[in-house]
C-alpha positions as CSV (number, residue, x, y, z in Angstrom):
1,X,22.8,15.6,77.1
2,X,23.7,18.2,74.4
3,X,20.2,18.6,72.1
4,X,22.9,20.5,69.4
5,X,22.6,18.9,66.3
6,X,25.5,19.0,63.6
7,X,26.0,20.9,60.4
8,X,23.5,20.3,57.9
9,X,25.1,18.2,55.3
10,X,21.7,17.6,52.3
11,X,21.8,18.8,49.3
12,X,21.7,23.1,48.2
13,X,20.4,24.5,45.2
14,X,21.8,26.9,43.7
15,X,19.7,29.4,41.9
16,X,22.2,30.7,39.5
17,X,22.9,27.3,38.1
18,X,19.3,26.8,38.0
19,X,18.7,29.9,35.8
20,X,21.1,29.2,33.5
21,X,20.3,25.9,32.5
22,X,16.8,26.9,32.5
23,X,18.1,29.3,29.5
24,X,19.8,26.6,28.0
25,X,17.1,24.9,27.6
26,X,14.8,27.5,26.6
27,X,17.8,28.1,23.7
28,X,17.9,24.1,22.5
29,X,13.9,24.1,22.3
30,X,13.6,26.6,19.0
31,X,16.5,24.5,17.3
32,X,14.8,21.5,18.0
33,X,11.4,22.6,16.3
34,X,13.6,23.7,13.5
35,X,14.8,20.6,12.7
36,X,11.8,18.7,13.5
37,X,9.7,21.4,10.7
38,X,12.9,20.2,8.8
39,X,12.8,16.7,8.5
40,X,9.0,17.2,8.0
41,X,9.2,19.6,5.1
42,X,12.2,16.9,3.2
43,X,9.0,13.9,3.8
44,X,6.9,16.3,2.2
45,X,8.9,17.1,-0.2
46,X,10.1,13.5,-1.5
47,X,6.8,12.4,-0.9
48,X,5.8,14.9,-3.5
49,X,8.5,14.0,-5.6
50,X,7.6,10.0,-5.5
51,X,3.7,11.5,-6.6
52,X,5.1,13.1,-9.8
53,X,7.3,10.3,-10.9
54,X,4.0,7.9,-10.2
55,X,1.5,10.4,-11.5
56,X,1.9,9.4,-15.6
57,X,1.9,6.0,-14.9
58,X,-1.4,6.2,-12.9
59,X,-2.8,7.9,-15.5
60,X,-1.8,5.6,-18.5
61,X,-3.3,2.6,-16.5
62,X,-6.1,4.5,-15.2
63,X,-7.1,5.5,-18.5
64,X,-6.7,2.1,-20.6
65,X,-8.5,0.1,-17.9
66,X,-11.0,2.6,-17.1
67,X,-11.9,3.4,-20.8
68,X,-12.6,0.2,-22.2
69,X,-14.9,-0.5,-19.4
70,X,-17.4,2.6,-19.3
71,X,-17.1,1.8,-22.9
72,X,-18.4,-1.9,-22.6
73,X,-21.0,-0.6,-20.4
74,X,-22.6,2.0,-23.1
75,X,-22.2,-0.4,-25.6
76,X,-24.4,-2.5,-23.5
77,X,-27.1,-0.7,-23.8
78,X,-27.0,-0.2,-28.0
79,X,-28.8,-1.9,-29.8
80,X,-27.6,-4.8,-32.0
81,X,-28.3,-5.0,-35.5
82,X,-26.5,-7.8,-37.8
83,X,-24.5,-5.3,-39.0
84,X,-22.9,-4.2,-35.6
85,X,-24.6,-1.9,-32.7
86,X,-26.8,1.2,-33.4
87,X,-26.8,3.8,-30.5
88,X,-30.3,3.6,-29.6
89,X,-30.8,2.9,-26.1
90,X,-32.7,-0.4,-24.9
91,X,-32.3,-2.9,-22.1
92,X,-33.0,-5.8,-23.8
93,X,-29.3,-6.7,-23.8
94,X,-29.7,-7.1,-19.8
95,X,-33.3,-9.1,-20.2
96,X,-31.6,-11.7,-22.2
97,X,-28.5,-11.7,-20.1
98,X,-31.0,-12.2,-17.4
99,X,-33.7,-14.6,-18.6
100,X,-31.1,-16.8,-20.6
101,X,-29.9,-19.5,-19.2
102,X,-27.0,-20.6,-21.7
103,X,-25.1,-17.4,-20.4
104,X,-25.4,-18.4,-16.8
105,X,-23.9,-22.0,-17.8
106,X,-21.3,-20.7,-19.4
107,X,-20.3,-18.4,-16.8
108,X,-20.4,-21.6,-14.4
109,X,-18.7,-23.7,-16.4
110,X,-15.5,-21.1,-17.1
111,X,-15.8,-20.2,-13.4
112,X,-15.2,-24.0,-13.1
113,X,-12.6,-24.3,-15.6
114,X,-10.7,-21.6,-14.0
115,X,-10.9,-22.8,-10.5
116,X,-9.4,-26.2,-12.4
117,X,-6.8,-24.4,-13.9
118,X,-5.7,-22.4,-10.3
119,X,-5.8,-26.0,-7.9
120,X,-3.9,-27.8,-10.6
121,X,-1.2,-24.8,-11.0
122,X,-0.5,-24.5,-7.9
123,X,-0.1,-28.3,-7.1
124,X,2.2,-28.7,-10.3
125,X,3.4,-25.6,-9.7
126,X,4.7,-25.2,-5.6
127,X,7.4,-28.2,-6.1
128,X,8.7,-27.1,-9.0
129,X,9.4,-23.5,-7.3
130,X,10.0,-25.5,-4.0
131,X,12.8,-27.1,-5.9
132,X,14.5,-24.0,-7.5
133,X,14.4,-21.6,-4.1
134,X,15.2,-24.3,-1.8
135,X,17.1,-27.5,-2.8
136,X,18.9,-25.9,-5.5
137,X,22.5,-24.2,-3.5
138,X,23.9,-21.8,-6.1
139,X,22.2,-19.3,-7.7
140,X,24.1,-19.7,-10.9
141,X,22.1,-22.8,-11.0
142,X,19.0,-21.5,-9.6
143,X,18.6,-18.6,-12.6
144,X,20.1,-21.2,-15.3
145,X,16.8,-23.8,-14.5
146,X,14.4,-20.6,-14.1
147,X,14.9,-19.7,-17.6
148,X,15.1,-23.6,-18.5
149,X,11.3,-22.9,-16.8
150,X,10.7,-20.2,-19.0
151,X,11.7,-21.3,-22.3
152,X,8.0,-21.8,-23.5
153,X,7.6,-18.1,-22.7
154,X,10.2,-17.6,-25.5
155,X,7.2,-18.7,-28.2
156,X,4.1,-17.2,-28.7
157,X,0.7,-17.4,-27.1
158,X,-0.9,-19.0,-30.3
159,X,2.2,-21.3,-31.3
160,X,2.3,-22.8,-27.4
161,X,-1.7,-23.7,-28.3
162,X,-1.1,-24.9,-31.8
163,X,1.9,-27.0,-30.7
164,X,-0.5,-28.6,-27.4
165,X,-3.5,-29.3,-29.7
166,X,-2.3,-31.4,-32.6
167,X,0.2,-33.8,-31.7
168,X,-1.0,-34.4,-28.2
169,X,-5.1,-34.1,-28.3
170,X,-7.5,-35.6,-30.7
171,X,-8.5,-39.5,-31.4
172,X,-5.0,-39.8,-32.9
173,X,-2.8,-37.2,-30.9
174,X,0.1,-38.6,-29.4
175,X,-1.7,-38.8,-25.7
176,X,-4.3,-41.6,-26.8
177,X,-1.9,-43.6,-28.7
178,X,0.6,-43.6,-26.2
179,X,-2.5,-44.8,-23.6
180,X,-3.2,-47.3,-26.7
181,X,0.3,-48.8,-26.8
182,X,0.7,-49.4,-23.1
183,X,-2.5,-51.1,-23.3
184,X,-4.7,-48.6,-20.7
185,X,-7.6,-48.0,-23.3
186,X,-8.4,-50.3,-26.4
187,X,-9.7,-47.6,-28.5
188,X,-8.9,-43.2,-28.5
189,X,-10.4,-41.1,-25.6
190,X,-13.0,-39.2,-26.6
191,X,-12.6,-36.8,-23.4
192,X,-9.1,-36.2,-25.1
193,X,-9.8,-35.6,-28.3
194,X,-11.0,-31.4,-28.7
195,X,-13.6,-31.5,-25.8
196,X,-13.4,-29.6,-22.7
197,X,-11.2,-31.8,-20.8
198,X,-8.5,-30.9,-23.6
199,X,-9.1,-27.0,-23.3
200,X,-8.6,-27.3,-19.4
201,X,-5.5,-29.1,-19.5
202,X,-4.1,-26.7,-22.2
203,X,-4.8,-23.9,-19.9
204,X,-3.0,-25.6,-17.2
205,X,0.0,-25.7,-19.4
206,X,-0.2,-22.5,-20.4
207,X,-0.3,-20.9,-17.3
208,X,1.6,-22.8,-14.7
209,X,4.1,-20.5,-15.6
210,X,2.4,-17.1,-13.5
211,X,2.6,-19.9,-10.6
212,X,6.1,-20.6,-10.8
213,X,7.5,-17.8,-10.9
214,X,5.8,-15.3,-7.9
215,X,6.2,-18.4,-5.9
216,X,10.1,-19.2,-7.0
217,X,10.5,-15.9,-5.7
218,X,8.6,-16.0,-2.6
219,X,10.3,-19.1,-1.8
220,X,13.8,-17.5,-2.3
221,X,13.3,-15.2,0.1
222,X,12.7,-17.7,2.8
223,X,15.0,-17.6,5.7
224,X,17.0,-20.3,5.7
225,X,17.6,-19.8,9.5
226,X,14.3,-20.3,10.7
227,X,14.1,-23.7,8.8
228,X,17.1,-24.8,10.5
229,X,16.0,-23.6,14.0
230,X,13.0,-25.6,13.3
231,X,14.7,-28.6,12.5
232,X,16.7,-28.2,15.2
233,X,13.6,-27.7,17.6
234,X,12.6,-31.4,16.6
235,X,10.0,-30.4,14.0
236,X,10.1,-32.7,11.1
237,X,9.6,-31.9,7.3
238,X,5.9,-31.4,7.6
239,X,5.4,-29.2,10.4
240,X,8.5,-27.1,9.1
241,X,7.2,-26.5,5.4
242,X,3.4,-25.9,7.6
243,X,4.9,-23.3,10.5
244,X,7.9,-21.5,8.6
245,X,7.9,-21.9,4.5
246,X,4.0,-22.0,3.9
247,X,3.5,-18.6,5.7
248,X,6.1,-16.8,4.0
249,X,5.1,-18.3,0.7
250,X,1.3,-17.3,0.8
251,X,1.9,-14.2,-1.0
252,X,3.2,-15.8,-4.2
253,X,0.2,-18.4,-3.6
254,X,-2.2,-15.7,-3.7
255,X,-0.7,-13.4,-6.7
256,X,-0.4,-16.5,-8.7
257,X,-3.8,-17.5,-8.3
258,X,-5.1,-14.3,-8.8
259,X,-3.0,-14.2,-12.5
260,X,-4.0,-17.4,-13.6
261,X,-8.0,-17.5,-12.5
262,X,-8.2,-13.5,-14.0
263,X,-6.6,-14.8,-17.2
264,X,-8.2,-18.5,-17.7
265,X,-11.9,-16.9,-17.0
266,X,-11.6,-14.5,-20.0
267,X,-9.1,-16.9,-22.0
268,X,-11.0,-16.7,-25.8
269,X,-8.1,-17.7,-27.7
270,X,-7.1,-21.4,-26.1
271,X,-11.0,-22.0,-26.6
272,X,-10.9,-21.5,-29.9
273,X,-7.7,-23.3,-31.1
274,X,-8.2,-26.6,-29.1
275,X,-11.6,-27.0,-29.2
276,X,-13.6,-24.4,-31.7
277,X,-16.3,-27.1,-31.9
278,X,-17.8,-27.3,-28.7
279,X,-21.4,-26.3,-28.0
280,X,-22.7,-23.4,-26.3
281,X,-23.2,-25.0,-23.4
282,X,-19.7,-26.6,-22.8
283,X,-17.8,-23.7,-23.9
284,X,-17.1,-20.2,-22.0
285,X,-18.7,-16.7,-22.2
286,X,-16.0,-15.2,-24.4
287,X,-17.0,-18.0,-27.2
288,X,-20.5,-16.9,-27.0
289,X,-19.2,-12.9,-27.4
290,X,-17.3,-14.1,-30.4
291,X,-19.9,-16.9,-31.6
């Protein structure tokens, strides 16, 4: 039996063509780098670019809400006089803050108030912007009701107030005589006449709007897919608003209550139109500031 083998038939290298890709290579490695330095340099460079277009408006804000607040907290520590504050240092300010309970109360019962005003916003609030994102098809119709939303906007502050207190609150506002005519109560609400209760529902009035309108957007952003892919999954109106729109609405949820509970805390104005009456200890901080 023959033990020759035949011809060797694997695979050869060849060293030339290994050189000169080897030299290729070594060539596309520079160019590479140079346009990964590039591309790094341009991110720099717009990157600076965005920090000098957002650089003045930092400042402006920085300054205005940094300012007034190193100011309150030197004029905390003046002395007060009947005639304003002297600048003589003292931290009897802080001892009454402190040892007085009618500031605490105060401070719970706006914290209260505004925690009112938030819950009730948002439960007023989410159909209304549940309606205009979702059930309403064309967005002609969708910005022509937004603004219909946003008409009180188009007053001011103090007119919106004016126009809530007198012909709806108070012993003969239109509120108690319409509960007086359907025969609910035999005589006016006190509770609705300029009283707490009346300041609360005036804030949620006031500022239902800075619910509607982070969640209308938030809303209209919703993918319309995913709510059909639920329903189609078998998941009925409850579990789809719970799994798909809740979760992409929290944002707006969150911004709006942040708005409204920042703004009805230090709200001096509605306090004192609706209800300049009411005693230290029903009314908020900011009354006791300008009391």
């Amino acid at each position: 039996m023959s033990s020759s083998s035949g011809p060797d038939l694997g695979p050869r290298l060849d060293v030339a063509e290994i050189e000169q890709a080897e030299e290729l290579a070594e060539q596309r490695l520079p160019r590479e780098a140079a346009l990964g330095e590039g591309k790094a340099e341009g991110r720099k460079g717009r990157g600076l670019v965005t920090t000098m277009w957002a650089l003045p408006g930092f400042v402006w804000l920085g300054f205005y809400m940094l300012a007034p607040l190193v100011f309150i907290v030197l004029v905390s520590f003046w002395t007060r006089t009947d005639f304003g504050y002297e600048k003589v240092w003292t931290t009897s300010n802080y001892t009454e803050l402190f040892h007085d309970s009618t500031y605490w109360k105060n401070m719970r019962t706006s914290f209260v108030t505004s925690l009112i005003a938030v819950s009730a916003c948002l439960v007023f609030g989410f159909p209304v912007a549940y309606f205009l994102a979702l059930k309403v098809r064309t967005l002609r119709w969708q910005i022509a009701l937004f603004i219909v939303a946003l008409a009180p906007f188009w007053t001011s502050f103090l007119t919106r107030s004016i126009a809530w207190t007198y012909p709806l609150m108070g012993r003969q506002g239109a509120l108690n005589q319409a509960l007086i005519k359907i025969g609910i109560v035999d005589e006016p609400v006190e509770s609705f006449g300029f009283s707490q209760l009346s300041v609360t529902l005036a804030m949620i009035q006031l500022y239902i709007l800075f619910m509607v309108t982070p969640l209308f957007f938030m809303l209209a952003q919703v993918d319309r897919s995913a709510i059909e892919s639920a329903r189609d999954l078998g998941a009925n109106w409850f579990r789809t608003f719970k799994e798909v729109v809740l979760p992409q609405s929290m944002p707006g949820v969150v911004i709006g209550s942040i708005f409204i509970f920042v703004l009805t805390m230090g709200d001096y104005g509605t306090v004192q139109v609706i209800a300049p009456n009411i005693p230290w200890n029903e009314s908020t901080p900011m009354r006791i500031i300008g009391a």
